[in-house]
N, C-alpha and C positions, 0 to 999 in steps of 0.2 A: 089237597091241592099241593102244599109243599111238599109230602111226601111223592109226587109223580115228580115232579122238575127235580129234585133229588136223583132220582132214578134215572131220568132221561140225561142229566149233567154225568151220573158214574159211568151212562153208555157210552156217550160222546169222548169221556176221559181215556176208557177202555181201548176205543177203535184209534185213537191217537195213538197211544202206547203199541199197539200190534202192526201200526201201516210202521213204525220207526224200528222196532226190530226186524221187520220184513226187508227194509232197505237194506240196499247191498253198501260196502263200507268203501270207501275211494282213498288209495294211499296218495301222496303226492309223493315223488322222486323229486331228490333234490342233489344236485351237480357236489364234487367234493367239496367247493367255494364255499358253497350254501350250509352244508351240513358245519364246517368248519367255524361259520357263525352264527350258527343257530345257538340257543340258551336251552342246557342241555338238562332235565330235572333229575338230581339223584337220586336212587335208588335207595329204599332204607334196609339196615341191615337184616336180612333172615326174609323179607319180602322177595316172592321169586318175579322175575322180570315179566311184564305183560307181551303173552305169544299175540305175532303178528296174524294181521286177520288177510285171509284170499283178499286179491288185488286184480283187479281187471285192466290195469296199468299198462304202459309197455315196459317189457324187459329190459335191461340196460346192456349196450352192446359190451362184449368182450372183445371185440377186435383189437388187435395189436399193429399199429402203424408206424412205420421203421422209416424215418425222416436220412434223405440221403441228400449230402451236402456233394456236387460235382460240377463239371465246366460244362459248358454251353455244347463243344460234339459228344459228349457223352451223356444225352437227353434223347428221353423222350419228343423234345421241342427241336431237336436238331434236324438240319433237313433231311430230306429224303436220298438216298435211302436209309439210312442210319438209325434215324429220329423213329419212323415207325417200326422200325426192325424191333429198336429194343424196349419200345413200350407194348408190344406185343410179347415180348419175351417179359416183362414185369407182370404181362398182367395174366400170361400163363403160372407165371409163379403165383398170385392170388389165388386162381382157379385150384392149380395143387396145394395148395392149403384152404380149401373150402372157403375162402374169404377170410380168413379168422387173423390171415397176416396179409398188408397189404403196406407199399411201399409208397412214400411221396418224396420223390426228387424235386431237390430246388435246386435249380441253380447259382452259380455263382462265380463270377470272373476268378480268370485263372488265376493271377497275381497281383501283386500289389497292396493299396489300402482296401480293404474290403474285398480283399480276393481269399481265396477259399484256409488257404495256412493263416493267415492276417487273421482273417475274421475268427477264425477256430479257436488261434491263440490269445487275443484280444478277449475272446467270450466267455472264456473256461472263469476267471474271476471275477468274473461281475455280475453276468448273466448265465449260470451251467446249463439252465431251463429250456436256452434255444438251442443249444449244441445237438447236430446230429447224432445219430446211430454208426452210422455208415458214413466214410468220405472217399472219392478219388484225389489223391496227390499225385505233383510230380515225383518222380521215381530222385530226383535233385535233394528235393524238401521233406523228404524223409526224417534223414538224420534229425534234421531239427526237432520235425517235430516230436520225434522217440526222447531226445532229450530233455524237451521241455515236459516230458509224461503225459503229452495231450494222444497218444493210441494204446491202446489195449494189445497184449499177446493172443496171437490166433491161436498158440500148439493145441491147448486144450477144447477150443473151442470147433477148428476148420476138421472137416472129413480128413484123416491120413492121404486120401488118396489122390490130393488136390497139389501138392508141394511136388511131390518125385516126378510129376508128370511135366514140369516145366523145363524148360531150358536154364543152360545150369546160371546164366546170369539174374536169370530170374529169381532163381532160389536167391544167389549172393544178395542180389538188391533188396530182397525185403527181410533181409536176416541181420538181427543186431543182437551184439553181446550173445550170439547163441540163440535167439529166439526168435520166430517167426512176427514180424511185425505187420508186413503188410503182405500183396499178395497182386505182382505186377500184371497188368490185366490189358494192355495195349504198348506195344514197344516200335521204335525206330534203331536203326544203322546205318553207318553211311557205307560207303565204297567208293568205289574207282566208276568212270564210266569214260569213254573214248571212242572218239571222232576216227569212224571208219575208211573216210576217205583220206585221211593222212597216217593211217597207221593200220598195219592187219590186225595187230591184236597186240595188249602194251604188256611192258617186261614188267614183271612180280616181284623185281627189286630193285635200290636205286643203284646199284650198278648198271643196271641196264637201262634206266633212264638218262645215267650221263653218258654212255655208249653209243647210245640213239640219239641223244641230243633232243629230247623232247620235252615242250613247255610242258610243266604240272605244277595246276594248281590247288590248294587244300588251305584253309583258317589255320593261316599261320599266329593270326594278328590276338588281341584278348578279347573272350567272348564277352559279350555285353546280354547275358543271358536276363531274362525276366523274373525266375524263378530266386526268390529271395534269399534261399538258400545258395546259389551261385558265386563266385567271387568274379569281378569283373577284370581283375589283375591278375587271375589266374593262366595257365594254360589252356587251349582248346581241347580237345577230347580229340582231333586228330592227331595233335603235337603230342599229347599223353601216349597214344597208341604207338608211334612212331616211335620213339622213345623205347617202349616196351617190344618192340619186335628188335631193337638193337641190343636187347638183354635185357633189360630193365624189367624192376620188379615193384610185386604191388604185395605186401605180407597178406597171405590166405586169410590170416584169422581175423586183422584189422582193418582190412581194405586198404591199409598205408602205401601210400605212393612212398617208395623208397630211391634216392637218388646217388649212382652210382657211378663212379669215374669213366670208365671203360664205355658202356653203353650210351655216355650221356656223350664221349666226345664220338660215337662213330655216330651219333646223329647230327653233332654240328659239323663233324666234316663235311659230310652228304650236305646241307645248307650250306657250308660253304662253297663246296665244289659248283653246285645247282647255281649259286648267286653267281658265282665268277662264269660261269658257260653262260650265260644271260636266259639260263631255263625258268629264272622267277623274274619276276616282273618286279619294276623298280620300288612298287607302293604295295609289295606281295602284305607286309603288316596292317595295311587296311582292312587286310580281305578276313575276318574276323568269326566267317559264319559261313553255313552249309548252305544259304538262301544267295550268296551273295557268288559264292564260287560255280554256282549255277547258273546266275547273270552273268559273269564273265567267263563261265564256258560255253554260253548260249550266245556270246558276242562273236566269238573264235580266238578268242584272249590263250587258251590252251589247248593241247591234243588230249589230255589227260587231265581229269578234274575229278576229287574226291565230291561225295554230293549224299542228301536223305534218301536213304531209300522210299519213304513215304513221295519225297518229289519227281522222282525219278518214277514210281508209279502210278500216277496223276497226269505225267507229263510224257512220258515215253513214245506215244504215239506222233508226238507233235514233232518228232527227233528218231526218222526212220533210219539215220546215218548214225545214229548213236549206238553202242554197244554196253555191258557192262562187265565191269571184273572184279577182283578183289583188288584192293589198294593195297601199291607197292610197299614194302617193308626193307630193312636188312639184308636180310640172308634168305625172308620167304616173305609173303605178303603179310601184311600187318593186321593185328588182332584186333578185330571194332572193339569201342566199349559201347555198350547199348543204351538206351535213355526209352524215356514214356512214364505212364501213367499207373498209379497202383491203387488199390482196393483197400482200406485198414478202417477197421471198428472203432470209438470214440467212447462207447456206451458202454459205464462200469456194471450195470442193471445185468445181472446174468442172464435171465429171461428175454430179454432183449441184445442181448452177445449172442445168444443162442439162435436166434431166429435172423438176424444179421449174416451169421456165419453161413446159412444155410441158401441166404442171398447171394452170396459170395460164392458159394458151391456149386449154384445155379448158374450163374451167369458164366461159371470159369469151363462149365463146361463144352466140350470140343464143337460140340456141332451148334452151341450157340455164341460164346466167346470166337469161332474162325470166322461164321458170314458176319459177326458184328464190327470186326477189324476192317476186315474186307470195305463195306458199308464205310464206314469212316473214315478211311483211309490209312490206317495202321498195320501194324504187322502183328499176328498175335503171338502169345509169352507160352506156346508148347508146340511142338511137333503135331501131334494129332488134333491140335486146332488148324494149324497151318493146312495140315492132308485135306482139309475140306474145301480147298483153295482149285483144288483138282489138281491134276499133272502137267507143268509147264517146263518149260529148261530156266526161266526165272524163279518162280516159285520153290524148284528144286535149290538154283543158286542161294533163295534166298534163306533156306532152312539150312545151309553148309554156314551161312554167314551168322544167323544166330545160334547156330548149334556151336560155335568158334568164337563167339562173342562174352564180355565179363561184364561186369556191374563195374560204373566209374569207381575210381578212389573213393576214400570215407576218412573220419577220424578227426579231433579240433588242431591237429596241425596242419590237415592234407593244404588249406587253403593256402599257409606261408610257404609247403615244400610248391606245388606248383607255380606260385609267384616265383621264386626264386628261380625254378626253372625257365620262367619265361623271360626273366631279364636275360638268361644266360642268353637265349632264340633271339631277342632282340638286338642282344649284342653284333651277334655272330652276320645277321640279316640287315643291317646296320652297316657297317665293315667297321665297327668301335671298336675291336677290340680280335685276337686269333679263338679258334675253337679251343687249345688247351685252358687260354686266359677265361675264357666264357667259363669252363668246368669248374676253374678254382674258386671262381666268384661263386658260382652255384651250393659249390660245397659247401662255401662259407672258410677258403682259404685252406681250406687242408689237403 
């Protein structure tokens, strides 16, 4: 009898032992959090490691997800048409990379505390972890940020083939100390526009505005710009152009606004001739901005008024009397300097530079950077973005005007040289003081 329950107990023991090697073995995957606190047992020496058993598990994705830090019209979330334009254009870039690279925009206010430079630079030491891949800046807040070493060089990273294709301000703008920093991806300009019913079409320099006797208005006043990089005592970017169509110079290699006797009084003469014909208006240093000289050419304050081309786009139909030209200068019409939005990389991760760059390659190119401009009301940063604009006698004008256009001044002095210049405008607009006296102040007496 004991020896059957023996037997019948070895069976029992057997059929246990064979259903536990038949089972299939289940890994658990565990997050790198996890792994990083697990208790890890070591291994003794000359013991070779235990090989991993087949796993019915799921795979662990590899997808690479490229976090892009941008403003509010340059989303996905932005309205229409904009907003869906170019979240089909991200998510055609997914689909070209089989999924494996996929892009998440966040948003975030243009300036300020917790605007996109703020937060960037704010986060770099405390938090690296949430810093973007990818950021849009203003084309302003550049500098800064290359100074403070919060962007990565594209040379090695960006296609060759994406730089020479821009407009040459474009190139200037995102190029520091010799390197490709960023990579301007939406731009403005201003000009001239005028009031047809009072004039056939306005003179290209200001001789011929004190000739004709005609009101013009332009941000003579200090711009109160939002972009943190801005000086609010500086000159305007009209007054800087003006300036530079009377000779003035900007050093090629520095971007240095350089400030020049000759040039600087044939432009306060012209200010002062304009003030004494009563062609500016008594509170002309009010008028501070391209928003504002468009309310008061929109009132009939002027026959001639510098203005955005972005406004001037948006707005044009509402102003069938209106016209547009290049803004008067010197001797010819005056050189815009351009302004907008750039593209620059954050992420020292090559891997992630890499696939960044190719974000960047994507979007810049012509037939999807021109209808996204369009879409949002901007101007795009090449020629052959522009051409997809079709052919119009503006669209034409307005490829003459960025094709003519330079990247603002740069440099840690540029902000003292254009204050200085501005006292001198003040002066002059004021009647403190003559245009040679305004000069020597400028120069700083010499």
């Amino acid at each position: 009898m004991n020896l059957i329950v023996l037997r019948i107990l070895a069976w029992l023991l057997l059929s246990v032992l064979l259903a536990a090697c038949a089972a299939p073995t289940e890994r658990i995957v565990q997050t790198p959090e996890q792994t990083s606190r697990a208790t890890r047992t070591p291994v003794a020496a000359g013991t070779a490691p235990a090989q991993p058993q087949p796993t019915n598990t799921t795979v662990v994705s590899d997808v690479l997800t490229l976090t892009w830090w941008t403003p509010e019209f340059i989303s996905p979330k932005a309205p229409a048409p904009a907003g869906p334009q170019l979240a089909k254009q991200l998510a055609d870039f997914e689909t070209a990379h089989d999924g494996k690279v996929r892009v998440n925009p966040v948003r975030k206010a243009r300036y300020g505390k917790g605007g996109l430079l703020d937060f960037l630079r704010t986060s770099q030491p405390v938090a690296p972890g949430i810093l973007p891949d990818i950021i849009a800046l203003d084309i302003a807040e550049l500098e800064q940020a290359v100074n403070l070493g919060l962007l990565q060089p594209l040379d090695s990273t960006l296609p060759r083939t994406i730089t020479p294709t821009l407009y040459a301000f474009a190139k200037q703008a995102g190029q520091f100390d010799g390197r490709t920093m960023a990579i301007p991806y939406v731009a403005d300009v201003e000009h001239a526009i005028y009031d047809r019913d009072r004039i056939s079409q306005p003179p290209s320099t200001w001789t011929g505005i004190l000739a004709e006797k005609l009101p013009y208005l332009f941000p003579a006043g200090s711009p109160q710009s939002p972009a943190a990089a801005s000086s609010s005592e500086g000159a305007s970017r009209a007054v800087i152009s003006q300036y530079l169509s009377a000779g003035g110079a900007v050093d090629p290699k520095t971007r240095r606004l350089v400030l020049q006797e000759q040039p600087l009084l044939r432009l306060l003469n012209f200010y002062h001739d304009a003030r004494e014909a009563g062609l500016f208006s008594k509170d002309v240093l009010d008028v501070s901005n391209l928003d504002a000289t468009w309310n008061r050419y929109v009132q009939g304050d002027a026959a001639v008024a510098d203005v955005s081309a972005r406004r001037y786009l948006s707005n044009r139909d509402a102003l069938p009397h209106t016209a547009h030209a290049p803004a008067p200068g010197w001797s010819n019409p005056m050189t815009p300097i351009a302004d907008g939005w750039a593209l620059a990389i954050t992420t020292p991760d090559p891997e992630r530079q890499k696939a960044a760059a190719e974000l960047i390659a994507w979007l810049m190119a012509p037939e999807r950077a021109g209808p996204l401009a369009q879409a949002a009301g901007w101007l795009p940063t090449s020629p052959s973005a522009l051409a997809t604009w079709g052919a119009a006698p503006y669209h034409a004008f307005l490829d003459d005007q960025l094709a003519s256009a330079i990247a603002g001044p740069a440099g840690p002095d540029n902000a003292a040289t254009a204050a200085r210049l501005q006292k001198a405008v003040i002066a002059v607009l004021k009647g403190a003081g003559t245009p040679a006296d305004a000069v020597q102040m400028a120069l700083g007496g010499k």
